[in-house]
Each structure stands twice: as C-alpha cells, then as structure tokens.
Backbone as JSON Lines, residues from 0, in Angstrom:
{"i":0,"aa":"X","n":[-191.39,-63.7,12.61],"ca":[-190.82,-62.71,11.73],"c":[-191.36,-61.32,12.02]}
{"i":1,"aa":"X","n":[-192.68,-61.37,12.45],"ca":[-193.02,-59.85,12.39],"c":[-192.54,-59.2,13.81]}
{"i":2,"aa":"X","n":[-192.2,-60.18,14.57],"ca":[-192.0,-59.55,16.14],"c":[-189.93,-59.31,15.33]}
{"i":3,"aa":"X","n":[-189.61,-59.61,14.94],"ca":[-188.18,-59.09,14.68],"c":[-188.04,-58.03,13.82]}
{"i":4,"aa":"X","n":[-189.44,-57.58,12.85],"ca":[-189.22,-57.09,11.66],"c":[-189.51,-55.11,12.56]}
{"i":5,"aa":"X","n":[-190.47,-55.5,13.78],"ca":[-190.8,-54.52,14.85],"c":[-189.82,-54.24,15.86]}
{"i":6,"aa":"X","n":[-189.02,-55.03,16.16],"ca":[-187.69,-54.71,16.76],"c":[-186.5,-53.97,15.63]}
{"i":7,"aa":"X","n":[-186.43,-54.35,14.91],"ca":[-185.11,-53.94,13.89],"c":[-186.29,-52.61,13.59]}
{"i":8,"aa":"X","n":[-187.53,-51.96,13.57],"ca":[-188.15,-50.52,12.84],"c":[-187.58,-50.31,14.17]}
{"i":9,"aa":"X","n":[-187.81,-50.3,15.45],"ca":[-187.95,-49.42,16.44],"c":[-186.45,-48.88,16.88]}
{"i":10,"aa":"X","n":[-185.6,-50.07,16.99],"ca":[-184.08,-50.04,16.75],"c":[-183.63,-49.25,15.99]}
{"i":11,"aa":"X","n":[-183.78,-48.93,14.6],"ca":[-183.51,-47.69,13.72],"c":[-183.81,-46.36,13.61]}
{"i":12,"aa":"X","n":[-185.34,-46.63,14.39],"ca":[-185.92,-45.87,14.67],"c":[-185.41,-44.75,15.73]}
{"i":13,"aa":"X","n":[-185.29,-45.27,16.56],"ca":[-184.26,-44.94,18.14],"c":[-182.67,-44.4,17.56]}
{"i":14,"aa":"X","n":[-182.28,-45.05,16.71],"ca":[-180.86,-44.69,16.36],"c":[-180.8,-43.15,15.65]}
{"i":15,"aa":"X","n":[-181.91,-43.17,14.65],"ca":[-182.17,-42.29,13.56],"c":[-182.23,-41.21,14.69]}
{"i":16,"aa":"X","n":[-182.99,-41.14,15.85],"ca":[-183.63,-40.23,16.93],"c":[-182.48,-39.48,17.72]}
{"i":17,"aa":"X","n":[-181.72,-40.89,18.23],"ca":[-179.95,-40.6,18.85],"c":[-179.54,-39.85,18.14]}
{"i":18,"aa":"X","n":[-179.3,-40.4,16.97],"ca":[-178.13,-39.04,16.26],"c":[-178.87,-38.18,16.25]}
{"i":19,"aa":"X","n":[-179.81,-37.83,15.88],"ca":[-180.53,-36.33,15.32],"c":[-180.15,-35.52,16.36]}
{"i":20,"aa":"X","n":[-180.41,-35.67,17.36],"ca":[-180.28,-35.13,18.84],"c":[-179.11,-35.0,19.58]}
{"i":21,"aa":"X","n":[-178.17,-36.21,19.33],"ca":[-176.9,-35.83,19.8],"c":[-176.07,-35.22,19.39]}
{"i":22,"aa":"X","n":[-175.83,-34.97,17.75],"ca":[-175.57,-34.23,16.92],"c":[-175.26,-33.33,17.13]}
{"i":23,"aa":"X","n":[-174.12,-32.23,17.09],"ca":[-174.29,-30.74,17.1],"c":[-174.37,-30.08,16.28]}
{"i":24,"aa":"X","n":[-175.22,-28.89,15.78],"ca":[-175.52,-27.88,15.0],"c":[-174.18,-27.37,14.21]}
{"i":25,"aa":"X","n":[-173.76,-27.49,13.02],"ca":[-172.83,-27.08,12.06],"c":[-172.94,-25.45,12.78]}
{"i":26,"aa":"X","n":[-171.93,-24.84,12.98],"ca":[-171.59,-23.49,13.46],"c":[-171.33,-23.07,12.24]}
{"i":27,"aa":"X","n":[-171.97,-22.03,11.28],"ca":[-171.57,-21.56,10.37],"c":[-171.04,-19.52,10.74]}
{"i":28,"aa":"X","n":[-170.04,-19.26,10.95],"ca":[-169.66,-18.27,11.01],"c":[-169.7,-16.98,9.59]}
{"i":29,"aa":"X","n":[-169.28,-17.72,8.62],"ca":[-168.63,-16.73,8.06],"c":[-167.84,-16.43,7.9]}
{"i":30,"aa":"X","n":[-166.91,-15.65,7.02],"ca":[-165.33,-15.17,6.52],"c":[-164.94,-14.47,8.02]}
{"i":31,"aa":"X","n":[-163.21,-14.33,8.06],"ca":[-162.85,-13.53,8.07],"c":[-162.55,-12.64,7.84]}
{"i":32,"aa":"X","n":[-162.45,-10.87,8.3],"ca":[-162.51,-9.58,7.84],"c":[-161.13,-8.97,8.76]}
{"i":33,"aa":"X","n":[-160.26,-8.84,7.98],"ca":[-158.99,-7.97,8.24],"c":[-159.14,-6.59,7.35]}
{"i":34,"aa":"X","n":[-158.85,-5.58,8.6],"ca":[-158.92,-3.53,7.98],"c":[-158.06,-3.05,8.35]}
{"i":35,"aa":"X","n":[-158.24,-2.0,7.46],"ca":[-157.38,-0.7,9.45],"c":[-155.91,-0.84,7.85]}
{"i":36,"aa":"X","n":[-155.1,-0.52,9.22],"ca":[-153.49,-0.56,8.62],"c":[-152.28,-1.96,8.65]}
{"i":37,"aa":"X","n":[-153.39,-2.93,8.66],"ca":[-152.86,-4.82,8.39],"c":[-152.6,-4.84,7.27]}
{"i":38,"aa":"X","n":[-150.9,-5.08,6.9],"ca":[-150.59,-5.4,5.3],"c":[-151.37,-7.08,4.91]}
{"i":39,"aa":"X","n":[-152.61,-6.71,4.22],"ca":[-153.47,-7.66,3.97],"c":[-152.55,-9.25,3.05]}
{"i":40,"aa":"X","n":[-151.86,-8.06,2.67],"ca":[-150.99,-8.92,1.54],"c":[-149.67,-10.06,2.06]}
{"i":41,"aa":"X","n":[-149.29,-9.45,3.39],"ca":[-148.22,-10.08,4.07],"c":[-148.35,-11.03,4.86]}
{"i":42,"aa":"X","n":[-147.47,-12.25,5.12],"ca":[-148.06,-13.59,6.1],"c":[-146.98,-13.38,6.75]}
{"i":43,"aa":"X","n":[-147.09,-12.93,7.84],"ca":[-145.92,-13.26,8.79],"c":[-145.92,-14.71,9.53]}
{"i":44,"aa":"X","n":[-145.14,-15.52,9.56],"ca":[-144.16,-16.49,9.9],"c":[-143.44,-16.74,10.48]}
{"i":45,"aa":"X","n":[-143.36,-16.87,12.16],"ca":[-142.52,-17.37,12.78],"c":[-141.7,-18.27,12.62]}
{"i":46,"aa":"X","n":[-140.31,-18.63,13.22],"ca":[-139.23,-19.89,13.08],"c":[-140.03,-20.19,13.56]}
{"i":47,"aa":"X","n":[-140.61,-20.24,14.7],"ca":[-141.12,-20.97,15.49],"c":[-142.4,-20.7,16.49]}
{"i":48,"aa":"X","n":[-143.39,-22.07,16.92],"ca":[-144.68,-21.87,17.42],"c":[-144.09,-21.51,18.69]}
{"i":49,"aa":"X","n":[-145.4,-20.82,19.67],"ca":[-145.48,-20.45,20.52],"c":[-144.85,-18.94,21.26]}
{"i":50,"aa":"X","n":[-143.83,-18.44,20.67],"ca":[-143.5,-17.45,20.93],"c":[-143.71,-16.66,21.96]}
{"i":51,"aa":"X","n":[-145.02,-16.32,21.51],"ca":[-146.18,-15.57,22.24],"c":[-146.68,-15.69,23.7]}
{"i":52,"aa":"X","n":[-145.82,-17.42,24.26],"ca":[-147.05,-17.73,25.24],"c":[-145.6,-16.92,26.52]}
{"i":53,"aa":"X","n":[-144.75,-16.1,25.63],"ca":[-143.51,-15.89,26.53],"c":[-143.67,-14.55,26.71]}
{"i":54,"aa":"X","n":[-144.46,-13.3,26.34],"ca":[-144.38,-12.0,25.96],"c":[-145.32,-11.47,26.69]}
{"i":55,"aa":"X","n":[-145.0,-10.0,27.2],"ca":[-146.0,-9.38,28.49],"c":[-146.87,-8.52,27.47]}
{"i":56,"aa":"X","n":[-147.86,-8.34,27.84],"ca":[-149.1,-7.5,27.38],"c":[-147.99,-6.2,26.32]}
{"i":57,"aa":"X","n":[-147.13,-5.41,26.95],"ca":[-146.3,-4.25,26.33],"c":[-145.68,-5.16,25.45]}
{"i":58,"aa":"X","n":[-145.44,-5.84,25.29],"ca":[-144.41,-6.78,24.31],"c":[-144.85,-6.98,23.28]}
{"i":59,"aa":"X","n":[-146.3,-7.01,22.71],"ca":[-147.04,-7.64,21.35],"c":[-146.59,-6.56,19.88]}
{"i":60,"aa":"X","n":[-145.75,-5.82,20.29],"ca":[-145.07,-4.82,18.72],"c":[-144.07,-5.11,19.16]}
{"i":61,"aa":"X","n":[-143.84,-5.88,17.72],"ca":[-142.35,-6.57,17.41],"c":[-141.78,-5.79,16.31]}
{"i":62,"aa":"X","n":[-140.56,-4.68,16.41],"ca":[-139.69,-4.24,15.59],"c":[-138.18,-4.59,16.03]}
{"i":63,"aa":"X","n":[-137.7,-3.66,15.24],"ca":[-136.08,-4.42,14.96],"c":[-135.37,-4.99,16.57]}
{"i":64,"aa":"X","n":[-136.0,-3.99,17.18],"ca":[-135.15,-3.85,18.63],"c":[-135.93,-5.1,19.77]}
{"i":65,"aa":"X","n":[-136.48,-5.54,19.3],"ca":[-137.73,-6.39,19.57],"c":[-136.52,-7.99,20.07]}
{"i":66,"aa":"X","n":[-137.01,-8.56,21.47],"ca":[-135.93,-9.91,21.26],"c":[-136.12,-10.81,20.22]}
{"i":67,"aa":"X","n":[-137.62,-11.06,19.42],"ca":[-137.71,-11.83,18.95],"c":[-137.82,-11.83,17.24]}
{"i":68,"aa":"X","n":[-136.99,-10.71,17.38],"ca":[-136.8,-9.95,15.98],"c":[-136.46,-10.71,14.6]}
{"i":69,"aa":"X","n":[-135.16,-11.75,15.01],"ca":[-134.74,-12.21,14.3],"c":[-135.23,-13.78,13.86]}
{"i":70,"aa":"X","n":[-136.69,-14.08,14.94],"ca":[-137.4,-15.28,14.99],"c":[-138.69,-15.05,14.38]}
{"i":71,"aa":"X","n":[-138.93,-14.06,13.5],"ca":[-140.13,-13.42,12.52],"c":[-139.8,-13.51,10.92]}
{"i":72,"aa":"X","n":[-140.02,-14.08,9.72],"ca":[-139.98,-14.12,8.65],"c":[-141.58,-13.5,8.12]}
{"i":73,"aa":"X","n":[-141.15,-12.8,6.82],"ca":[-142.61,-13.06,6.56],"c":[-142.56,-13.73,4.85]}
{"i":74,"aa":"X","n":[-144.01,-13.48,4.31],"ca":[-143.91,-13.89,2.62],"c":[-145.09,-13.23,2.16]}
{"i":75,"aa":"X","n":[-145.03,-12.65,1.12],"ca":[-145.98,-12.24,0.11],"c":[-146.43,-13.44,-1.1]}
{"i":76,"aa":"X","n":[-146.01,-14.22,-1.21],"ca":[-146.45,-15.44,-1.94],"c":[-147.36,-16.6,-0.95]}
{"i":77,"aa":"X","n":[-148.36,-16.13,-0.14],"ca":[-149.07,-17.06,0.39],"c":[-148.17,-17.98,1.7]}
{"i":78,"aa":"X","n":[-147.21,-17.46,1.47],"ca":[-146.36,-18.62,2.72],"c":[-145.07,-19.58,1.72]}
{"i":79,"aa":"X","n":[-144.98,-19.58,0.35],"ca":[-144.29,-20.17,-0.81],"c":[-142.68,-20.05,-0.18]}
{"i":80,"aa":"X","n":[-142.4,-18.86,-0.48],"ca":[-141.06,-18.16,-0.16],"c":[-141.29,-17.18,1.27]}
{"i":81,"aa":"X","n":[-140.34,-17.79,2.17],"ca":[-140.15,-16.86,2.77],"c":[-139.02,-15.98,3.61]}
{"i":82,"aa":"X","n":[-139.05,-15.01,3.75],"ca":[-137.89,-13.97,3.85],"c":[-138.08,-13.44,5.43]}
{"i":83,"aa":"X","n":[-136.41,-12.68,5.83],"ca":[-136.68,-12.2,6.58],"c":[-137.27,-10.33,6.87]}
{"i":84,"aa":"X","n":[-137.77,-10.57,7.96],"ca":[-138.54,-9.04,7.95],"c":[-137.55,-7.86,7.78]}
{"i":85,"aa":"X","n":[-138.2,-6.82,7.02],"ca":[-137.34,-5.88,7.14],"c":[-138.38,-4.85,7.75]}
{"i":86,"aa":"X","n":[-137.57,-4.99,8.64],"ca":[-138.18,-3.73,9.87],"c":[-137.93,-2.05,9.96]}
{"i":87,"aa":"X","n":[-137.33,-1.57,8.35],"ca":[-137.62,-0.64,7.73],"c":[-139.28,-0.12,7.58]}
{"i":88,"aa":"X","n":[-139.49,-1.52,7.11],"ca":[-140.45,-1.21,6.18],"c":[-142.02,-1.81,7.14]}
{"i":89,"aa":"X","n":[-142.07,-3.35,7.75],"ca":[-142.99,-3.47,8.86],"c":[-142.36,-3.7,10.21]}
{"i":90,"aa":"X","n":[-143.74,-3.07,10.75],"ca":[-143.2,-3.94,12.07],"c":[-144.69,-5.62,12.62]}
{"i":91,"aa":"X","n":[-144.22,-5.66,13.27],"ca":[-145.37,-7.04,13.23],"c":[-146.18,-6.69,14.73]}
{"i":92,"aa":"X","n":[-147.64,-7.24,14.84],"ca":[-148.2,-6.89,15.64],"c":[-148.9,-8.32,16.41]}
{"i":93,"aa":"X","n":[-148.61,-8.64,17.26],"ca":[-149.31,-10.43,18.17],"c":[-150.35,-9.82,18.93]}
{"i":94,"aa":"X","n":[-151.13,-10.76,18.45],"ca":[-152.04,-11.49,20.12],"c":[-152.66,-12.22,20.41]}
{"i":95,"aa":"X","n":[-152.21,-13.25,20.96],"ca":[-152.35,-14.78,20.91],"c":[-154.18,-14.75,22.06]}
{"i":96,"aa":"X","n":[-154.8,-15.62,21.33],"ca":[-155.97,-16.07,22.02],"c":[-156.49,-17.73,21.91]}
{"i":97,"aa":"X","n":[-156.92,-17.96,22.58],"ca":[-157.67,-19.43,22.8],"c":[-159.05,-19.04,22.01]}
{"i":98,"aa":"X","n":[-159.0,-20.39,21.41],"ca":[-160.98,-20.24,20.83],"c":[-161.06,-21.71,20.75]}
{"i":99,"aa":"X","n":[-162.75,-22.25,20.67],"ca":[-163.22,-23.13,20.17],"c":[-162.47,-23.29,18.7]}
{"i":100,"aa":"X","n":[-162.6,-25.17,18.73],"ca":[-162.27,-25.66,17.29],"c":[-163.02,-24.72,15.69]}
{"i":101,"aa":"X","n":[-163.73,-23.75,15.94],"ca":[-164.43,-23.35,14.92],"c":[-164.23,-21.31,15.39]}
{"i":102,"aa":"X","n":[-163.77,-20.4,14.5],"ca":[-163.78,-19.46,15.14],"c":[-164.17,-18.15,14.25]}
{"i":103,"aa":"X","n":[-164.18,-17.55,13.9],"ca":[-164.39,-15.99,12.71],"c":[-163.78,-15.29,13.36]}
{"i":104,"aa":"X","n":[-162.76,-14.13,13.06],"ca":[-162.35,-12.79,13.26],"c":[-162.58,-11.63,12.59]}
{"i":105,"aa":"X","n":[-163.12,-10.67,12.82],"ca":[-162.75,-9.71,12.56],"c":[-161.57,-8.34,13.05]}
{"i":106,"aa":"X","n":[-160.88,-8.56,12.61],"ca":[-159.33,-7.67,13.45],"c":[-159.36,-5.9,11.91]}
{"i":107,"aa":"X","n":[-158.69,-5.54,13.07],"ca":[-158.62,-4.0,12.25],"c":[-158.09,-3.52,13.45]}
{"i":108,"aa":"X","n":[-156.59,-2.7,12.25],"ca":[-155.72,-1.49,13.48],"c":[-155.59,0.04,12.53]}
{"i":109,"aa":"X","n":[-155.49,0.9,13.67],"ca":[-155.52,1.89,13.36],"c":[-154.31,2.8,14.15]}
{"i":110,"aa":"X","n":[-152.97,3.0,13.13],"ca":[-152.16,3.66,13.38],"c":[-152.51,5.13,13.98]}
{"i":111,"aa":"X","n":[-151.95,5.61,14.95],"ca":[-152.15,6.85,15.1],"c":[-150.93,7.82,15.61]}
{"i":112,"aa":"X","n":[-150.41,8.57,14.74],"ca":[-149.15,9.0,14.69],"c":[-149.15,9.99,15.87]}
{"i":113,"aa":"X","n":[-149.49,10.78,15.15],"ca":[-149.89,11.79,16.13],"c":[-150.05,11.91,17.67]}
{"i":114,"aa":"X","n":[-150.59,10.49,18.11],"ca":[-150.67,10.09,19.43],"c":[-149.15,9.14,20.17]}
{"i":115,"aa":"X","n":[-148.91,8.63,18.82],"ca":[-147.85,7.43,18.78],"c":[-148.53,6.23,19.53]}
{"i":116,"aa":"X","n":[-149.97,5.76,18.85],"ca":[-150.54,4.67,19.17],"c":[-150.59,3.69,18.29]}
{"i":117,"aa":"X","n":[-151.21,2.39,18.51],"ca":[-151.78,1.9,17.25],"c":[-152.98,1.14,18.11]}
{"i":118,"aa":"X","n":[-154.14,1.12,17.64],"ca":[-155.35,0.79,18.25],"c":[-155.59,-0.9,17.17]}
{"i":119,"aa":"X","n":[-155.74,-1.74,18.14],"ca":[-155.83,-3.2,17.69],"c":[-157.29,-3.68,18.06]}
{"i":120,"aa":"X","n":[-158.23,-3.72,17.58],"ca":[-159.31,-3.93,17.27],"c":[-159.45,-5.38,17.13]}
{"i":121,"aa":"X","n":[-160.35,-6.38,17.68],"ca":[-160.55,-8.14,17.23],"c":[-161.99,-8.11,18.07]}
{"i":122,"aa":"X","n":[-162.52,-8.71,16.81],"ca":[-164.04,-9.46,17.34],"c":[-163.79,-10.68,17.27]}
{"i":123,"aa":"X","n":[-163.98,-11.67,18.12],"ca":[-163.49,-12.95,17.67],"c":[-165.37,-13.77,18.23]}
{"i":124,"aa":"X","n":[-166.1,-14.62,16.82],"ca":[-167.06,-15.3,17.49],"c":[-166.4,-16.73,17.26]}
{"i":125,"aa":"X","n":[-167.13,-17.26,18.31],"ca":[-166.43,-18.41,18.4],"c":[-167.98,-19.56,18.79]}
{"i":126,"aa":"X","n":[-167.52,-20.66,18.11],"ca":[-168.79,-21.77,18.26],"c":[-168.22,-22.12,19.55]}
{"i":127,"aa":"X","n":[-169.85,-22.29,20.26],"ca":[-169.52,-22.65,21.8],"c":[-169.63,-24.33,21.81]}
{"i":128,"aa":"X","n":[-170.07,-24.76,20.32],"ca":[-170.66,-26.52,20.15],"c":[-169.23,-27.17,20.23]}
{"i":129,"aa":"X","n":[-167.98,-26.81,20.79],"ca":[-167.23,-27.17,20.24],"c":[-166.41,-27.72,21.5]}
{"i":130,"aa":"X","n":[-165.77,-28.9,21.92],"ca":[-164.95,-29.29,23.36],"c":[-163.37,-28.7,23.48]}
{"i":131,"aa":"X","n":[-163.24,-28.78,21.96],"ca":[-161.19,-28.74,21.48],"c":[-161.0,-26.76,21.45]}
{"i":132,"aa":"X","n":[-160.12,-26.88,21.95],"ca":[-159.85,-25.45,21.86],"c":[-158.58,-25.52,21.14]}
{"i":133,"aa":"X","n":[-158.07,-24.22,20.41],"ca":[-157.12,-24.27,19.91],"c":[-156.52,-22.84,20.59]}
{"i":134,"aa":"X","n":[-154.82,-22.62,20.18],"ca":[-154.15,-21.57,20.42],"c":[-153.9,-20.71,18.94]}
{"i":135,"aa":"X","n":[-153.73,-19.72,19.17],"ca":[-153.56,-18.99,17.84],"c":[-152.67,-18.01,18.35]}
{"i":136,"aa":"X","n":[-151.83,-17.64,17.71],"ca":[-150.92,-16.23,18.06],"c":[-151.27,-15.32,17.54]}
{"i":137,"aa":"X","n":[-151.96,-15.1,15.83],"ca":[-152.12,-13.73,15.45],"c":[-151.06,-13.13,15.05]}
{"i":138,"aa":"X","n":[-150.04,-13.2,14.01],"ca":[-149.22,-12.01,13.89],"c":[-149.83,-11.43,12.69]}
{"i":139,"aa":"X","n":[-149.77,-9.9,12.82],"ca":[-149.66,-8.94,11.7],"c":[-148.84,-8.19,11.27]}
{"i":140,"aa":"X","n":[-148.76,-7.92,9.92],"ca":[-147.68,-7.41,9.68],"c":[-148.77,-5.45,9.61]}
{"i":141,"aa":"X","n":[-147.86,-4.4,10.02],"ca":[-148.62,-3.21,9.8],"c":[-146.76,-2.18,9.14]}
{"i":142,"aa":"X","n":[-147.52,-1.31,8.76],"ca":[-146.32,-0.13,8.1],"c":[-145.3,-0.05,9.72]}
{"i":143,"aa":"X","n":[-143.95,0.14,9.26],"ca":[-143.29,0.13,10.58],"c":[-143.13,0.99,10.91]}
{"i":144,"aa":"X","n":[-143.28,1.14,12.44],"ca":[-143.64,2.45,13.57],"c":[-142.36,2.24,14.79]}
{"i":145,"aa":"X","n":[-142.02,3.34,14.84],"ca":[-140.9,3.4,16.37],"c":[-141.22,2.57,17.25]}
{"i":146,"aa":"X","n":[-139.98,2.07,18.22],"ca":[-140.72,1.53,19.39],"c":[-141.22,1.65,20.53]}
{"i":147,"aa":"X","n":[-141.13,3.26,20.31],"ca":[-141.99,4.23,21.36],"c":[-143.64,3.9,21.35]}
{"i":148,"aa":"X","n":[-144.04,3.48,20.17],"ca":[-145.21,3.72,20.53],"c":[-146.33,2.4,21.29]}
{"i":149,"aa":"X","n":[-147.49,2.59,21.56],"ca":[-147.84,1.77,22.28],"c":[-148.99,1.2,22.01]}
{"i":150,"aa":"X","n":[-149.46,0.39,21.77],"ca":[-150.47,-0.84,21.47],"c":[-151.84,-0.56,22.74]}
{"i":151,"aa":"X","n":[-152.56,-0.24,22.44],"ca":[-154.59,-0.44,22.36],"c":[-154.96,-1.56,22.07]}
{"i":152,"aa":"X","n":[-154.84,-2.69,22.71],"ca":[-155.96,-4.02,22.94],"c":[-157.54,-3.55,22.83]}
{"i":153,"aa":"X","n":[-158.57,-3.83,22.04],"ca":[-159.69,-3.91,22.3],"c":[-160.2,-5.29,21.77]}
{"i":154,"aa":"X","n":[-160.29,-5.96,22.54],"ca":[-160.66,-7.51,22.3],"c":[-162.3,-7.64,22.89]}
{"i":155,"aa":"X","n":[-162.77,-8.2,21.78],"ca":[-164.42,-9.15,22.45],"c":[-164.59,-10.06,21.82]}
{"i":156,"aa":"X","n":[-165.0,-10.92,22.48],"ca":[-165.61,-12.3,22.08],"c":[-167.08,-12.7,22.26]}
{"i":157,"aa":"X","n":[-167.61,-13.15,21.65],"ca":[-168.98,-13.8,21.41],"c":[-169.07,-14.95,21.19]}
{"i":158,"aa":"X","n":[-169.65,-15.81,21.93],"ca":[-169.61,-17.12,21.8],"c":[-170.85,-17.47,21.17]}
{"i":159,"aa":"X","n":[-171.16,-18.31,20.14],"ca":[-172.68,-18.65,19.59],"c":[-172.52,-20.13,19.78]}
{"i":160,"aa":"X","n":[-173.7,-20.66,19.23],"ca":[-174.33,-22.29,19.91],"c":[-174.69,-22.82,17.9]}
C-alpha cells in the first residue's frame, strides 16, 4: 500500500507541475478606446463578411459613390434594427487586420477639412499566448466627407506574452 500510495503523490504531483507550466498566462488587455471623429454611437453592418479582403489600400472610405455602398447598413440600437446608410449624413471608414484570439484597440480619426484628409489612428495589442488568429474588418462610421478626400493609415501593433 505505501509503495502505491507514493506513486499516486508523485503522479499528481507531476500532473499538478504539467499544468502549471503548460498553461498559458491569461492575457489581460483591457477595454477598448474609440476617439477622434468615430460616431461612437453607430454599428456599422455589413450584408456581408469579408468585403474588405477585396479593396485596395485607396478604397477603405466608403461613401455613396463607393461599389460597396449599397452592401453597408448601419444601427444605433446596438445592432437590434438595422437600416440602410445614409451617406448624407456618414460615410464609413475599413481596415481589416489579423490578430491573435485575444486583442485591445485603441482607434481614433481625425477629420481634416482643410487638408481634405482624415487621419486613422489604431494601436492594436495583441496576446502573443495565443495559436488562432482571427480576421476583423473594422468598419466606422465618421460625419460624411466627399470622395475626394484621402485616408492616413497609422497602424501599430504590440504584441505582449
């Protein structure tokens, strides 16, 4: 009995050890932080996924004249009801990125008339503990701007453990 009772401690023992170690560290990020001129309030809604993986770098401001104009809904009720865009009033802004299964953003744009820009701002950290990657498109909805003007990418990523 005691030579089994020393096999089954060391056995648990060893197991207790395995997991601890194989385990990966809970990635705790933190909220996301949306600024700038992002209608915080608006969910834009595609008919449909992927859109994005079809559109050239100049392509990510979607207004009326836009091909995929009429494949954009948005909703002010959380996603409940949703309507189509009126491109009076926004226009929508993409940019699709890959991240680990676990990710935080911080995004913020900054219209600039005067220049006829809009500067798109994203910190994206992302847990590196992670194998699954996911796709994300990103749409925003911002106040609607001509389609003269032209989109400022500033993207960084940080990967943590």
């Amino acid at each position: 009995m005691k030579i089994y009772t020393k096999t089954l401690l060391f056995l648990s023992t060893f197991s207790l050890l395995l997991v601890s170690f194989s385990c990966k560290k809970k990635c705790d990020l933190g909220t996301d932080v949306t600024s700038g001129d992002i209608k915080t309030n608006v969910l834009v809604v595609p008919k449909s996924g992927y859109l994005t993986a079809n559109l050239q770098d100049s392509q990510y401001l979607i207004t009326a004249t836009h091909v995929y104009a009429d494949q954009m809904t948005i909703s002010v009720d959380g996603g409940v009801t949703k309507t189509p865009v009126n491109y009076n009033e926004y226009s929508i802004i993409c940019y699709p990125t890959s991240v680990n299964c676990v990710a935080q953003f911080d995004r913020n744009v900054v219209i600039d008339d005067e220049n006829e820009t809009i500067h798109f701002k994203m910190k994206v950290t992302d847990c590196g503990n992670c194998d699954e990657k996911r796709y994300l498109e990103n749409y925003y909805a911002i106040r609607a701007v001509p389609d003269s003007y032209t989109i400022k990418f500033d993207i960084e990523t940080t990967t943590v453990e």
